[in-house]
C-alpha positions in Angstrom: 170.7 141.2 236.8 169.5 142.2 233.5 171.8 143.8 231.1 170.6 146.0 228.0 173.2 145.8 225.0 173.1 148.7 222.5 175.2 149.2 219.7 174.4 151.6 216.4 177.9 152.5 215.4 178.1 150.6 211.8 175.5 149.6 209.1 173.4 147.6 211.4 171.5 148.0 214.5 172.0 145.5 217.6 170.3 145.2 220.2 170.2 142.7 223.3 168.9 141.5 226.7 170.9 139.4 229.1 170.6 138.0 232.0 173.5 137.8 233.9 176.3 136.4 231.6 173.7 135.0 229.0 172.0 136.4 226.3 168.5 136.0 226.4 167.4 137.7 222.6 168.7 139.7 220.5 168.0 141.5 217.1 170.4 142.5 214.3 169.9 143.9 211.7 170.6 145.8 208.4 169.3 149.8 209.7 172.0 152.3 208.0 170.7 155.5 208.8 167.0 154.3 210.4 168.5 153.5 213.6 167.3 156.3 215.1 163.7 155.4 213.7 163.5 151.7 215.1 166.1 151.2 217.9 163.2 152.1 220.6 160.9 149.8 219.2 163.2 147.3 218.8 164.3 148.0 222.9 160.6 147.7 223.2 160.0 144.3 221.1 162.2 142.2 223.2 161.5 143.7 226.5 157.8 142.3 225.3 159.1 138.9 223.7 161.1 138.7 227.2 158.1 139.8 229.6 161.0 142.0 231.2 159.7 145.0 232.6 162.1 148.4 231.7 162.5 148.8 235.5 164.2 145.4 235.3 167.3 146.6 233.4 170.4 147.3 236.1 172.9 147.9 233.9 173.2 149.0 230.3 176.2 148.5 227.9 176.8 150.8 224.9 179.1 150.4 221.8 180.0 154.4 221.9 182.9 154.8 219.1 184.2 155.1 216.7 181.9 154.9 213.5 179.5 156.4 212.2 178.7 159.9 213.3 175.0 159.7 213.9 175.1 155.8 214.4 177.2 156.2 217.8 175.3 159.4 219.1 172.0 157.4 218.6 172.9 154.4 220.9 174.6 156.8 223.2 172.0 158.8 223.7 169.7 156.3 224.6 171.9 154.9 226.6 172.5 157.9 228.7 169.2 158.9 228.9 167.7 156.0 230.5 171.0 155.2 232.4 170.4 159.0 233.7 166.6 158.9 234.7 167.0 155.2 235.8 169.7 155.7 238.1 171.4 152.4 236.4 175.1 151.4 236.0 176.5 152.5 232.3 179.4 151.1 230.7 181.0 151.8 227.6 183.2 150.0 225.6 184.7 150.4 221.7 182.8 150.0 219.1 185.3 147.9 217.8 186.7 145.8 220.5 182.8 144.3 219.7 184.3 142.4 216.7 187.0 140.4 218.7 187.8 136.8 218.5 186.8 134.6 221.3 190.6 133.4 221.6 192.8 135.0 218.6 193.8 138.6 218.3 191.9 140.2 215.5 192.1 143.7 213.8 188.7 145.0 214.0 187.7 147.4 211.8 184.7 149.5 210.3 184.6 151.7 207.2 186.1 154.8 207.8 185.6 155.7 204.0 188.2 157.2 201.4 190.0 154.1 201.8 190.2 154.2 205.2 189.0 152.2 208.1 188.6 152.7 211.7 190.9 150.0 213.3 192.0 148.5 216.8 193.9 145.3 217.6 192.1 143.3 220.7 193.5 140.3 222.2 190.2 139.0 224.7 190.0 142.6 226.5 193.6 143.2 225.8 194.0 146.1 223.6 197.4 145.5 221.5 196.6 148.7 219.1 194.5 151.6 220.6 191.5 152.5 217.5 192.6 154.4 214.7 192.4 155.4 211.4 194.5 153.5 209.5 194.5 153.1 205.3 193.5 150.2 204.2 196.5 149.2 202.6 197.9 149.5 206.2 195.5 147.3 207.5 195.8 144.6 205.1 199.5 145.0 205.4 199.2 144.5 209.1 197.4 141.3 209.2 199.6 139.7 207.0 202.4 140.2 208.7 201.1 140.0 212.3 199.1 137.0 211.6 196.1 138.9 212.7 192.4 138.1 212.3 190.7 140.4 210.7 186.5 141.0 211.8 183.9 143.9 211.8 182.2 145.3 208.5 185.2 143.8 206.3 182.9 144.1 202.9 184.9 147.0 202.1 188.4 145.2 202.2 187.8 142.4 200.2 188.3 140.1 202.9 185.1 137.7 205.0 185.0 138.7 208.7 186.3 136.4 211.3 183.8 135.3 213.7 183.0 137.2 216.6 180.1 137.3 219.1 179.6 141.5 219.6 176.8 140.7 222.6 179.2 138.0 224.8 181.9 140.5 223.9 180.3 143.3 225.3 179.2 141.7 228.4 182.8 140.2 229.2 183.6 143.9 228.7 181.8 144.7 231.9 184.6 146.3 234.0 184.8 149.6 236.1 187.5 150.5 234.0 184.6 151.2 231.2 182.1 152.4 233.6 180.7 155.8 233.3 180.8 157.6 236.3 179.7 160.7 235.1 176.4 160.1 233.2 175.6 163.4 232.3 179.2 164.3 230.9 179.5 161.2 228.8 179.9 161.7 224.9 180.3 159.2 221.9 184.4 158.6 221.1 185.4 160.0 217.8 188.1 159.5 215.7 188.9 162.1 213.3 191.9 161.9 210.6 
């Protein structure tokens, strides 16, 4: 079964194809606000580099909040769109459970701004703290004392991200707890705070 990965809620744009459990390509890459100008083409560019036809794709996986504001609604959208006129199977998982350590629990966590972050603790698919807004303070605070990895867009704390793999992530997130059963009702998650 071929799986379409989407994910536009941070600075960078990712995109994958998998097959199954595996990956087959990817892109990342550096695209704060021109997501909405190249995800598309980058869809496009690995269908091509994959000889996958779009009728291929069964099942489409979407990073759908929090972050950024325009960043989510652009991968959702898409997301929705074709899931909707496909008649494919949607899931959507957090935007930050994507930053997850293969085995340790790590605090994920994007830029929330005014020294803030959006923040989750995930243990495998185990969530230990529900996404938030937390200060960052809190979050450094919280590590320490948990013993917690920290991973996601860190630049903004100081600290280097622990390594996480946001497309194997998203595929072992693959549940019909995070299914969308109602395509046309589905919205981006906020967080607001």
């Amino acid at each position: 079964m071929i799986t379409l990965l989407l994910d536009s809620s941070s600075h960078h744009l990712s995109v994958a194809l998998a097959k199954g459990d595996k990956v087959l390509s990817f892109v990342e890459e550096k695209a704060f606000q021109t997501q909405s100008e190249i995800m598309v083409e980058r869809i496009n560019k690995l269908l091509m580099q994959e000889n996958i036809s779009p009728n291929e794709i069964k099942r489409i996986v979407v990073a759908s909040g929090p972050g950024s504001f325009t960043g989510v609604r652009i991968a959702v959208t898409i997301a929705k769109v074709w899931a909707y006129a496909k008649e494919v199977e949607l899931y959507a998982v957090s935007s930050l459970s994507v930053y997850r350590h293969e085995t340790k629990p790590t605090l994920c966590v994007l830029d929330a701004r005014r020294e803030r972050s959006f923040a989750g603790v995930y243990a495998q698919n185990n969530i230990i703290l529900p996404d938030q807004i937390m200060q960052n303070s809190e979050i450094l605070a919280l590590a320490k004392s948990e013993g917690y990895l920290i991973s996601g867009e860190t630049k903004h704390l100081g600290v280097e991200p622990a390594k996480f793999n946001r497309f194997e992530n998203m595929l072992k997130s693959i549940s019909e707890e995070n299914r969308v059963k109602d395509i046309a009702a589905f919205k981006p998650r906020y967080l607001k705070g």
